[in-house]
C-alpha positions as CSV (number, residue, x, y, z in Angstrom):
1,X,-22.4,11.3,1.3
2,X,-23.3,13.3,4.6
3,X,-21.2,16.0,5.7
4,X,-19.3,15.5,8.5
5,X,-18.4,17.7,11.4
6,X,-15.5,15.8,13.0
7,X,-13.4,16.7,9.8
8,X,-9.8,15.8,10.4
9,X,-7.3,18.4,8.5
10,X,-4.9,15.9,6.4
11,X,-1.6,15.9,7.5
12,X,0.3,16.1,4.4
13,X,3.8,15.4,5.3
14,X,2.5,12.5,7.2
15,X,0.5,11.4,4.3
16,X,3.0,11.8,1.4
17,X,5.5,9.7,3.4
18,X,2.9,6.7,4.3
19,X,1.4,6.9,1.0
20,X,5.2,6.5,-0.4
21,X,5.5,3.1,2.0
22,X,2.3,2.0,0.4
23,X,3.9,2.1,-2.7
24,X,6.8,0.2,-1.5
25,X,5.6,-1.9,0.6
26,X,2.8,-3.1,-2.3
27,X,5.0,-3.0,-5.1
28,X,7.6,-4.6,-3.5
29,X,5.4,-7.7,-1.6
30,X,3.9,-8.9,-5.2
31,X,7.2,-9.1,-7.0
32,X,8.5,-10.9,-3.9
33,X,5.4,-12.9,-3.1
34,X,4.6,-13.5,-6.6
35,X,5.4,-17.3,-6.5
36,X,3.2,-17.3,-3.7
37,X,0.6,-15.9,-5.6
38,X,0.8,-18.4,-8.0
39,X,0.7,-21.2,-5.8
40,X,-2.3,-20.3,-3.9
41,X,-3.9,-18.7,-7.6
42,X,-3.3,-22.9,-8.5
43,X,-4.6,-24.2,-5.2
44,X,-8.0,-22.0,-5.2
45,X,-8.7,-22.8,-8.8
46,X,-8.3,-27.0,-8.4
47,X,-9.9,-27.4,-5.1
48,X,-13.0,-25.9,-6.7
49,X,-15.1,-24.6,-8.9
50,X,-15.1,-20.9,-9.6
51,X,-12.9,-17.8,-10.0
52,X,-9.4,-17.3,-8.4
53,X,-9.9,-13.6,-7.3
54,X,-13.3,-12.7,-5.3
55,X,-14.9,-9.0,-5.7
56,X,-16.8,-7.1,-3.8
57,X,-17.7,-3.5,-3.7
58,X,-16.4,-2.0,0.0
59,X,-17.0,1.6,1.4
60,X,-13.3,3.5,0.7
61,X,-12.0,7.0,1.7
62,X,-14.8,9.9,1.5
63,X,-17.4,7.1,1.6
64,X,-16.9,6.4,-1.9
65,X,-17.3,2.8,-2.9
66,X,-14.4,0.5,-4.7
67,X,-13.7,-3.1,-5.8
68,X,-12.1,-5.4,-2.9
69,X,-9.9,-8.3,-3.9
70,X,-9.7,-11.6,-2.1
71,X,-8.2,-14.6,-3.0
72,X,-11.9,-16.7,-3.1
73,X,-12.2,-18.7,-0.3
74,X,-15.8,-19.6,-0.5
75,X,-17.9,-22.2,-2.4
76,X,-19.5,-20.1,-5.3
77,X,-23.5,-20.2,-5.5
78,X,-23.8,-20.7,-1.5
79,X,-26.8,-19.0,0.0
80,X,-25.8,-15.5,1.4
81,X,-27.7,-15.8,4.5
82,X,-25.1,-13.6,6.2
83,X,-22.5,-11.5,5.6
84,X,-20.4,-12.1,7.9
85,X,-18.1,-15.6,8.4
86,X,-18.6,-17.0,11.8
87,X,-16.6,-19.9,13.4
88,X,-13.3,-21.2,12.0
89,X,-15.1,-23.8,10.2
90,X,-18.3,-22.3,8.3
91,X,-19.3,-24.7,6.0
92,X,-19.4,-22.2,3.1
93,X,-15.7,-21.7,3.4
94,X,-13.4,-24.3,1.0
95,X,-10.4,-26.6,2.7
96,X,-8.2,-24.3,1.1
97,X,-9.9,-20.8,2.0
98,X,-9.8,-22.1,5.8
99,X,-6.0,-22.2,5.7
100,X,-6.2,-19.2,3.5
101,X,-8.3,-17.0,6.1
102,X,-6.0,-18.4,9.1
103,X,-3.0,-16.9,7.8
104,X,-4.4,-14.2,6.2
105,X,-3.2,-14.8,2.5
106,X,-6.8,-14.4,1.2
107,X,-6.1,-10.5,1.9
108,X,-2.9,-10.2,-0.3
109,X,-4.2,-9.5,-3.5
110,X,-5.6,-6.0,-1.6
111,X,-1.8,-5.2,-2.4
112,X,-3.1,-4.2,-5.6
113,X,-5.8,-2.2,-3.7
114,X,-3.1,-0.4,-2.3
115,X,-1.1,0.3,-5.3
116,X,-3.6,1.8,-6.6
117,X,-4.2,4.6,-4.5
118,X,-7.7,2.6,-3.0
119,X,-6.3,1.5,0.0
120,X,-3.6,1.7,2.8
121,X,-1.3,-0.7,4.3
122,X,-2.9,0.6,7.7
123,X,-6.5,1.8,7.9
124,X,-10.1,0.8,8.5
125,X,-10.8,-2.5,7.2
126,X,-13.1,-1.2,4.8
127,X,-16.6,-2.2,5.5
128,X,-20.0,-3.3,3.4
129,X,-22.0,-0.2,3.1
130,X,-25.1,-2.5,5.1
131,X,-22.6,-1.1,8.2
132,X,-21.3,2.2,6.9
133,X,-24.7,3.6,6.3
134,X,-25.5,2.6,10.2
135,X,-22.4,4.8,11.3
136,X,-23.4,7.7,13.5
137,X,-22.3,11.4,12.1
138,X,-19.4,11.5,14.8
139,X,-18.5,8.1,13.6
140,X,-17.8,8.5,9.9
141,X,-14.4,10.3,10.2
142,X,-13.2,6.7,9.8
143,X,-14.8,7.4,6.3
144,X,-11.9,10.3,5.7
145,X,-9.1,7.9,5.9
146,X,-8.1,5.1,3.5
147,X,-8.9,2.0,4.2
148,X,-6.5,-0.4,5.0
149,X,-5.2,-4.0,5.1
150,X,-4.8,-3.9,9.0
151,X,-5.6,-2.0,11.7
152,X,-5.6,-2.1,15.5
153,X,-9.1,-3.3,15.1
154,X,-8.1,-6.4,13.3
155,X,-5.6,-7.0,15.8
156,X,-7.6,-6.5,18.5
157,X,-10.2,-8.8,17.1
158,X,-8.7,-11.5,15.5
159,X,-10.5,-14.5,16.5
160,X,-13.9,-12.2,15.6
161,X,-15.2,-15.4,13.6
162,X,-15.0,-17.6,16.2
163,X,-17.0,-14.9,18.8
164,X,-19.5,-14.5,16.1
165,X,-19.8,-18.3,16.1
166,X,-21.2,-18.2,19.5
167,X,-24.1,-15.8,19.4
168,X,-27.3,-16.5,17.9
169,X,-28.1,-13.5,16.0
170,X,-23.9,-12.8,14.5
171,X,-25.0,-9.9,12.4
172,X,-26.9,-8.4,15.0
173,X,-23.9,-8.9,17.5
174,X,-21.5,-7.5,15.2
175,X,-23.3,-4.5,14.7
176,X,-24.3,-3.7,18.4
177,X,-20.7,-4.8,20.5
178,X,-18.4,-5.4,17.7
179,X,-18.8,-2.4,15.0
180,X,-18.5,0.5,17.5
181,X,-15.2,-0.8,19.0
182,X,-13.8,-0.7,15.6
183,X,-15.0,2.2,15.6
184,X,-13.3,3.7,17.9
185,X,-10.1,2.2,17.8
186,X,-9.9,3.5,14.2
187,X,-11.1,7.2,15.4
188,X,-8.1,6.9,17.7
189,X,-5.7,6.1,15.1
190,X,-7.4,8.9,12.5
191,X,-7.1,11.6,15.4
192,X,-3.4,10.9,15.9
193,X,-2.3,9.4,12.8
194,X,1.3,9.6,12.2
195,X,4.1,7.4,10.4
196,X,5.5,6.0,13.5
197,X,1.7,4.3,14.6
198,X,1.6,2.9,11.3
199,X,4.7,1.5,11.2
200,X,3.7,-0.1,14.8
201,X,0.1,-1.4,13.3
202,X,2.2,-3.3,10.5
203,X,4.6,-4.9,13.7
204,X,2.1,-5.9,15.9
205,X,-0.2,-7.0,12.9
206,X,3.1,-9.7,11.9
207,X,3.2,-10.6,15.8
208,X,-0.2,-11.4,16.1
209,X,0.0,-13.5,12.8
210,X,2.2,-15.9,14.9
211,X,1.1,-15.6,18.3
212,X,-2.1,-17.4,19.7
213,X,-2.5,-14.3,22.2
């Protein structure tokens, strides 16, 4: 891990009380959404072959890698050409994943991310390290902060896979226009982090769940 200059002091007040919301929020969303769970666990497994939970290692807090869950919404044994999804109807992604990805219920099991301790309700979307390890020093301060379920960026770009669609080279798009406005969004939030922004991420985050805008 590089050292980093831009060090943010931790506000721990601020951080005791979000990290307590975490905990509710998580623990609270997979008793309550557990017959959800087990509906879309159902509707994964017989719409196609292969596992009900996808894994992948993402960059976490002090650029320290962890295990991401995902419901699976992919075809197992496609060619990984890319990384990234582009369009709302790549042809790697299952019936089911598509409806999954729209509403964004392939992200709940990251509840359990958040439980334990890897992840916030609000943060970063945490990133492959492919991208991390192309952040500039004064960029990785988003490294010091959990990451999270949502953040402004997500918001912000929410129909990213269909702009990816449009360019030739996605991955090289993502990485030159997309990645730094992430970037800076979530440096924004990290500078002035404080319970009342993450309560407004999680508001606007349900908003733009049901709004077309």
């Amino acid at each position: 891990m590089k050292s980093n200059n831009n060090y943010i002091p931790a506000r721990s007040s601020a951080d005791l009380f979000i990290r307590i919301l975490d905990v509710w929020i998580s623990l609270t969303g997979m008793i309550v959404l557990s017959p959800l769970f087990l509906l879309i666990a159902v509707l994964v497994k017989f719409s196609s072959r292969g596992p009900v939970i996808f894994r992948q290692l993402r960059v976490g807090r002090n650029d320290v890698d962890f295990v991401l869950y995902k419901f699976r919404t992919m075809y197992v044994r496609q060619p990984q050409k890319q990384s990234l999804t582009v369009g709302s109807r790549d042809k790697r992604i299952t019936a089911v994943g598509y409806y999954l990805r729209r509403f964004k219920l392939d992200e709940l099991p990251q509840l359990y991310n958040v439980l334990k301790g890897e992840m916030s309700i609000v943060g970063p979307r945490p990133e492959l390290r492919k991208f991390t390890d192309l952040y500039a020093e004064d960029e990785r301060v988003v490294l010091q902060l959990k990451p999270g379920i949502t953040d402004n960026a997500s918001i912000y770009f929410k129909n990213e896979n269909a702009l990816l669609a449009e360019q030739a080279d996605p991955e090289a798009y993502y990485i030159k226009h997309i990645m730094p406005v992430k970037i800076q969004l979530n440096r924004h939030y990290a500078e002035k982090r404080t319970v009342p922004k993450y309560v407004n991420v999680i508001i606007k985050t349900l908003i733009s769940l049901v709004s077309r805008n």
